[in-house]
Legacy VTK file of the C-alpha trace (Angstrom):
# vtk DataFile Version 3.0
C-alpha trace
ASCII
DATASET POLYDATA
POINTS 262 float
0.000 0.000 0.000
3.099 1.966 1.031
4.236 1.811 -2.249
0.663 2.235 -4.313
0.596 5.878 -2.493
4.566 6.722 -3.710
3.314 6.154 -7.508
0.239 7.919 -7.028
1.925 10.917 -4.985
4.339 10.922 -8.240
1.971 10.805 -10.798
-0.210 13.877 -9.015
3.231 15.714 -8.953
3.618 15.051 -12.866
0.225 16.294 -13.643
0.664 19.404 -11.824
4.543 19.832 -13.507
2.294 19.228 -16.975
0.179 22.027 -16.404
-2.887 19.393 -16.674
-4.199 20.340 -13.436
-5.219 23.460 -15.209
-5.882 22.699 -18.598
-7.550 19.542 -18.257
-10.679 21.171 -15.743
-11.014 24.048 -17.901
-11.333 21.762 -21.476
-14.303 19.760 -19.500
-15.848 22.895 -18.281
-15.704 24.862 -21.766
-17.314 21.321 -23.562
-20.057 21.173 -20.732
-20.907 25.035 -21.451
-21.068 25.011 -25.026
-24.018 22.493 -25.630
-26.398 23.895 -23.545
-25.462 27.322 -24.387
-25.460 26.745 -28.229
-28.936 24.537 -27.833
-30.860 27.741 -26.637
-28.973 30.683 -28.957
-29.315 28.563 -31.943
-32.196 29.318 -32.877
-31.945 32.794 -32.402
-29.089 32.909 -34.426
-29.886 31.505 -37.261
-33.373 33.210 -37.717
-31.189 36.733 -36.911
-28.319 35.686 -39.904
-30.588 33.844 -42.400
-34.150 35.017 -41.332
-34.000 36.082 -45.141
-32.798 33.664 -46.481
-35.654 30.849 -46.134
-34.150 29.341 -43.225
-36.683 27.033 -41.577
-36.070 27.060 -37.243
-37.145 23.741 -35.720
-39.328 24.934 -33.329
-38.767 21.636 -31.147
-35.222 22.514 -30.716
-36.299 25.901 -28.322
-38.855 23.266 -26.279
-36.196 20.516 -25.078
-35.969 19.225 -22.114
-33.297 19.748 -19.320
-32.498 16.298 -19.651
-32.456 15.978 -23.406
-30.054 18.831 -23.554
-27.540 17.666 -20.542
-27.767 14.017 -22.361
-26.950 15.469 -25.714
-23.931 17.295 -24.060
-22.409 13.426 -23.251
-23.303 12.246 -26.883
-22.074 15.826 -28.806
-19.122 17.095 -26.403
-17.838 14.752 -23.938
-17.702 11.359 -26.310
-16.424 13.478 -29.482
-14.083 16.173 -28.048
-13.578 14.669 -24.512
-12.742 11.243 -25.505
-9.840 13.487 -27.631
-8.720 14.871 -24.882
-8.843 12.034 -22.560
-6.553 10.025 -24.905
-3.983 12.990 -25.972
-3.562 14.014 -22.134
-3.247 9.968 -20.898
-1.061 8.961 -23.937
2.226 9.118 -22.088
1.422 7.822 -18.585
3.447 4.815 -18.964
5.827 5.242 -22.427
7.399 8.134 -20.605
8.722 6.162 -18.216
9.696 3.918 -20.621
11.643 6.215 -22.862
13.364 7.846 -19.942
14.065 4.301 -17.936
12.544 5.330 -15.148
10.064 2.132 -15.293
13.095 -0.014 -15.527
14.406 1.851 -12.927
11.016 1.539 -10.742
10.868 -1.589 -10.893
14.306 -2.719 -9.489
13.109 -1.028 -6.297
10.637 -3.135 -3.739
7.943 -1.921 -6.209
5.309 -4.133 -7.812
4.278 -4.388 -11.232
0.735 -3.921 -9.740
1.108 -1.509 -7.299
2.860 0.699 -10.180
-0.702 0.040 -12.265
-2.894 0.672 -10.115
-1.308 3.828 -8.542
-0.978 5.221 -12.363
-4.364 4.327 -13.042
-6.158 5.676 -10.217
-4.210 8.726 -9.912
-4.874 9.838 -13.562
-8.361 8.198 -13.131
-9.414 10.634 -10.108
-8.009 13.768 -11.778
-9.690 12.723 -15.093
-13.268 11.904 -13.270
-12.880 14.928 -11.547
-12.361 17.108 -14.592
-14.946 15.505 -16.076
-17.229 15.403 -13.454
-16.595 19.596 -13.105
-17.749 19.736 -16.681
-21.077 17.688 -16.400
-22.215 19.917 -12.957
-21.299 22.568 -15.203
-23.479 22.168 -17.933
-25.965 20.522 -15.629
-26.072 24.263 -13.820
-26.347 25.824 -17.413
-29.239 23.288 -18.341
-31.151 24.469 -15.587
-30.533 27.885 -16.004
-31.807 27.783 -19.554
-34.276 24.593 -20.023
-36.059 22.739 -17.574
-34.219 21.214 -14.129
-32.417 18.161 -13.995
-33.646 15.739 -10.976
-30.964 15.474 -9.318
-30.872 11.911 -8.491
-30.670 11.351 -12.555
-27.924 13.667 -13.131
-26.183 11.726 -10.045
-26.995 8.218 -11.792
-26.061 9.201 -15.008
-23.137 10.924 -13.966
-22.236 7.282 -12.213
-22.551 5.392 -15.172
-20.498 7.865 -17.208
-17.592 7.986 -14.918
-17.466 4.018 -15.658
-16.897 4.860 -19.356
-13.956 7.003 -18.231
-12.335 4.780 -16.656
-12.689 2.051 -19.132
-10.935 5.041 -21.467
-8.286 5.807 -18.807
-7.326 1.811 -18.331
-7.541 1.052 -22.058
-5.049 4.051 -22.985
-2.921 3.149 -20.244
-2.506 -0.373 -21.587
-1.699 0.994 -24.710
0.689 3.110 -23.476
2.454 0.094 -22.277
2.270 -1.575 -25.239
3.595 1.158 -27.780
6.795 3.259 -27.837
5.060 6.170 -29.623
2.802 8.801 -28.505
1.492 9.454 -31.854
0.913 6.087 -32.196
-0.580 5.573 -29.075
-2.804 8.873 -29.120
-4.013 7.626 -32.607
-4.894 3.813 -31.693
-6.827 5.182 -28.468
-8.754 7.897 -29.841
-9.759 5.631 -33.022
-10.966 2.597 -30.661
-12.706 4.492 -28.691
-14.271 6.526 -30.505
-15.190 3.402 -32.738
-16.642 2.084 -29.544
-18.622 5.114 -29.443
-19.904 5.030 -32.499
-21.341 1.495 -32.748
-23.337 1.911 -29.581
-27.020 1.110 -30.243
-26.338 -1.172 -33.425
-27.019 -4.317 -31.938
-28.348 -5.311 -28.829
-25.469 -8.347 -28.264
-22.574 -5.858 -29.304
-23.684 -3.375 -26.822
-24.015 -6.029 -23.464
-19.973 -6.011 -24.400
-19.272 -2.529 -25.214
-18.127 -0.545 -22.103
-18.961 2.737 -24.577
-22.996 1.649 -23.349
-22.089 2.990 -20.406
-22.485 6.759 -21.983
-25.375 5.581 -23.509
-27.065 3.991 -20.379
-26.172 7.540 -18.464
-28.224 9.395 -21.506
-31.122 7.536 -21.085
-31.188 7.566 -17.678
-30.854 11.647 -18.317
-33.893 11.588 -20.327
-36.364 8.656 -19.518
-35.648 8.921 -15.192
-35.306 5.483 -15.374
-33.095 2.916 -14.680
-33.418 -0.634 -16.995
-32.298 -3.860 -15.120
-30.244 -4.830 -18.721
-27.613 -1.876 -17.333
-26.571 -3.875 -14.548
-25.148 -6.152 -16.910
-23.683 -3.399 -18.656
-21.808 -2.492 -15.828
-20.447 -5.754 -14.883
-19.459 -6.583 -18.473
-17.651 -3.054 -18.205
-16.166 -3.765 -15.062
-14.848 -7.294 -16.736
-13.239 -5.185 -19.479
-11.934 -2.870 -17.494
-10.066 -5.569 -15.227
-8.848 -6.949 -18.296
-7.083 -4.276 -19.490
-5.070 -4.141 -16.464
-4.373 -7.611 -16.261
-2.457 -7.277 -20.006
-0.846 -4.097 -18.636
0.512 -6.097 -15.950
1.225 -8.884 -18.148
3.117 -6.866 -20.587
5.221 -5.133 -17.929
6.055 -8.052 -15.880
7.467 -10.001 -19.275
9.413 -7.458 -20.918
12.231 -5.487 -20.602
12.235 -1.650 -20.566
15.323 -0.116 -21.492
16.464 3.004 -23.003
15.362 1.200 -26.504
LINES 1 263
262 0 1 2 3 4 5 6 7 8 9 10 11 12 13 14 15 16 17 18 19 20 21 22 23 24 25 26 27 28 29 30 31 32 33 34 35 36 37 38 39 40 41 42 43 44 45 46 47 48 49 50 51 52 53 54 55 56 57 58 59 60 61 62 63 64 65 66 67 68 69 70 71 72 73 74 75 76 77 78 79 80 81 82 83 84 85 86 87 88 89 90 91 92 93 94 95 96 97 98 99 100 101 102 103 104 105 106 107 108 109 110 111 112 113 114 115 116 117 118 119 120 121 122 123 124 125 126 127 128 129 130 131 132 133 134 135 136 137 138 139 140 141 142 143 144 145 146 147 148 149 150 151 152 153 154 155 156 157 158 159 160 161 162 163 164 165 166 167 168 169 170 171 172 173 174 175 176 177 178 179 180 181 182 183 184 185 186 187 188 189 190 191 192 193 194 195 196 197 198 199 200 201 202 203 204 205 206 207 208 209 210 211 212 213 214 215 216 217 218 219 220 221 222 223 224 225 226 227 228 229 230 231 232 233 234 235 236 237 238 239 240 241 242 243 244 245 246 247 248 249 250 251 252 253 254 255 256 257 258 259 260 261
């Protein structure tokens, strides 16, 4: 334990020396403004600029609901943009210390391969869910203010089963980053998966049981219907499954290689 609360004392130190404590909260918190704030000017806007011009405005789109909009701000902002972000600001959490040596170096101290994991995982996990989770209360505050309240029990729920997605993403990059020398590389094969993971949610019924990506999904209907279906549980376990898994090849890949100044 000891030695879980060194790596994750050094990995909080790294984020601040990375300026992500600062940049990180305030990406979140502009992506959790703009939907709700471009959902209720929209309309104005474009019947101000093309009111001429034959423009029809959607009259629905000035009568959604709080819950519609704060959903629509996971789907549009946080699963486009944020997943981005997530990826670009994780990519190096474990190839830096490859390049450098200091995992080689790590690990020939009383360190495990498991206790460096999990302490790099749940310290980026934490600061990620928390910038995150500044971004949804955010926009939740902005919903209110502009459409109709939130329950707050939903938001809380949905906000849960959100927060599960993350840390899928923050696991999954991290495994890559094991995996892969490059930060390109790594950025690229992260943001693609994931994103593709995204994207396929609500094809098939079987595909999403396995997809931790329903997780975003489950939180946006939870946002909009105020109810909770019994399938989700199984969504969550599944996710929980894949999210164990990814460690378990991190750990594997660490404790059967080599790290050198390659």
């Amino acid at each position: 334990m000891n030695n879980f609360n060194v790596v994750m004392k050094k990995e909080f130190v790294q984020i601040v020396r990375e300026f992500k404590i600062i940049w990180l909260p305030l990406a979140f918190i502009f992506l959790g403004i703009t939907q709700p704030v471009v959902s209720y000017y929209l309309p104005s806007i474009l019947k101000a600029l093309g009111g001429a011009q034959g423009i029809t405005i959607d009259s629905s789109m000035a009568a959604q609901q709080g819950g519609e909009v704060l959903a629509s701000t996971l789907a549009s902002q946080f699963d486009q943009l944020g997943v981005m972000i997530i990826a670009i600001s994780m990519m190096g959490v474990i190839q830096t210390d490859k390049v450098n040596g200091m995992l080689a170096f790590i690990l020939t101290r009383p360190v495990t391969v498991f206790s460096y994991i999990s302490g790099k995982i749940s310290s980026n996990y934490i600061f990620v869910a928390c910038s995150a989770a500044l971004g949804y209360v955010i926009s939740y505050l902005y919903v209110n203010l502009l459409f109709s309240n939130v329950i707050f029990v939903d938001m809380v729920i949905a906000l849960l089963f959100y927060l599960l997605w993350v840390l899928f993403m923050v696991s999954f990059t991290t495994m890559i980053s094991t995996v892969f020398n490059s930060q390109g590389v790594i950025a690229l094969i992260s943001i693609v998966f994931l994103l593709g993971c995204r994207i396929v949610v609500g094809l098939n019924p079987i595909i999403d049981l396995i997809n931790p990506a329903s997780m975003s999904k489950n939180a946006m209907e939870v946002l909009i219907s105020g109810a909770v279906d019994a399938k989700e549980m199984w969504n969550v376990i599944v996710a929980l499954i894949s999210i164990v898994l990814t460690i378990l090849i991190t750990n594997f890949w660490i404790s059967n290689k080599k790290f050198n100044n390659e």
